[in-house]
Every structure is written in C-alpha cells, then in structure tokens.
C-alpha positions in Angstrom: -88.1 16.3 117.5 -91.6 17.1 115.6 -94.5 16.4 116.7 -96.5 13.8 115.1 -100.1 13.8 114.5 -100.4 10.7 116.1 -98.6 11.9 119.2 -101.1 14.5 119.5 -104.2 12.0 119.2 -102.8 10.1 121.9 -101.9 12.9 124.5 -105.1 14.4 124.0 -106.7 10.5 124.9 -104.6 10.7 127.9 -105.4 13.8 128.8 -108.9 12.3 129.6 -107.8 9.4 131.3 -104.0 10.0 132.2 -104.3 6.9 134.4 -103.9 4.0 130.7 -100.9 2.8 130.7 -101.6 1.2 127.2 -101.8 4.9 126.2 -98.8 6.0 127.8 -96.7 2.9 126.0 -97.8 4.0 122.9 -96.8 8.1 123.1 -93.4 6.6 124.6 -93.4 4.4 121.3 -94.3 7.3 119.2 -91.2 9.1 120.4 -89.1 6.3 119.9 -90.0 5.9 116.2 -89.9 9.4 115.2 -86.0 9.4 116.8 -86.8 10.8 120.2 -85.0 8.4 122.4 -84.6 10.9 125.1 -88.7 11.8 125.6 -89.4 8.1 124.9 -87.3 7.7 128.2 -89.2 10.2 129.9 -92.5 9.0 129.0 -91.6 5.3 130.4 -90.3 6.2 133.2 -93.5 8.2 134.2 -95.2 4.8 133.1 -92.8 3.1 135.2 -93.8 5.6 138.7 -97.5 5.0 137.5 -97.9 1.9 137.6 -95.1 0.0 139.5 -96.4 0.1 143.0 -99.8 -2.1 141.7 -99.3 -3.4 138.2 -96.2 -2.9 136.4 -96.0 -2.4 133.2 -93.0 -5.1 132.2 -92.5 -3.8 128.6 -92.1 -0.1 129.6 -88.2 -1.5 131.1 -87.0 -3.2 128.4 -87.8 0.0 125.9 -86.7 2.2 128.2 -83.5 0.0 128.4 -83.1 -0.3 124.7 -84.2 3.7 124.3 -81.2 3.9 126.8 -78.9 2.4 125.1 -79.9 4.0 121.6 -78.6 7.4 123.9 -75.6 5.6 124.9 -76.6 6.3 128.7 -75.4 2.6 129.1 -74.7 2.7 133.0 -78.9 3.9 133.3 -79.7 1.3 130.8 -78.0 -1.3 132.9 -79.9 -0.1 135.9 -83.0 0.0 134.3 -82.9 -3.3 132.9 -82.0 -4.6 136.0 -84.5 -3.6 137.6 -87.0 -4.7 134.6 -85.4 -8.0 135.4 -86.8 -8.5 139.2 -89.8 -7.3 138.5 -90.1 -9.5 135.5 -89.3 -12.2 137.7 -91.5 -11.0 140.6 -94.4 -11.1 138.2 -93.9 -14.4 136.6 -93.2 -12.9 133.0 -90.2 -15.2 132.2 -90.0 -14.2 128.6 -89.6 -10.6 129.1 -87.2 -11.3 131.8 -85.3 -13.5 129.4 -84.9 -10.3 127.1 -84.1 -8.0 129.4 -81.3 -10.2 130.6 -79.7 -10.5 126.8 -79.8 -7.0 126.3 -78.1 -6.6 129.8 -75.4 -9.1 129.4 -75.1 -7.4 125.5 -73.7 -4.0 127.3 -72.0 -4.7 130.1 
C-alpha cells in the first residue's frame, strides 16, 4: 500500500520517542484507513508487546481484532480479541470489554 504523508509525519515523531503509544495507535490507524489491514496488524501488535506488561493499551485489541477479521484471519482474530477481553476486564474498562466480546461472539 502507499505511503501516506501522514504516515510519514507520524513515524518520523516516533522515531524520536518510539516509546508513545498514542503515536503508534495512530500509524496502526493510518494503515488501516488507507486499506492496509495487514501492517495495521503489525503495528498493534508491536503496541500490544510495548505496552502490555505496564499499561495496555485496550483499543490496540479490538482494532487489531477487527483489522483481523477485515483479512479474514478469523481463528487470530478470535484469539486476539480474547485476549483484549481479560485484559479489558483486568483493567476495569467494561465498555471496551463489552465490544470486544460482540465482535467475538459475531465470528465464531
């Protein structure tokens, strides 16, 4: 997929702090709206490795989930979203939990 302008503003943002996950969400996004599902993946799941162990970053499951899905990789969607799901609970974030939950029960 091409490269967008804004993709290029925000890599070069992260290449001075590589660390915002706020950042990393939005090249992720970027990918996602310009049709590449596949990189958006990629990109949350390094978000995911980031910042798991001391702040997850809920959103980054259910888009990776729904990029997932959009691929038709449904058995990885399902285990991502799962997994989005317990840590959504874990974290107290009911509402994204909800989500994550529909969109699970949706595909399998």
């Amino acid at each position: 997929m091409a490269r967008t302008a804004r993709m290029e503003q925000i890599e070069a943002m992260l290449a001075e702090d590589p660390d915002d996950a706020f950042l990393r969400y939005g090249l992720a996004m970027e990918h996602a709206s310009s049709g590449d599902d596949a990189s958006c993946v990629l990109v949350m799941r390094d978000l995911i490795a980031r910042t798991g162990a001391t702040t997850p970053y809920v959103p980054a499951y259910l888009q990776a989930g729904q990029a997932l899905v959009r691929l038709d990789r449904i058995s990885e969607a399902c285990d991502m979203l799962r997994e989005g799901v317990d840590v959504a609970r874990r974290v107290g974030d009911s509402h994204a939990q909800g989500e994550m939950q529909g969109l699970l029960e949706s595909i399998i």
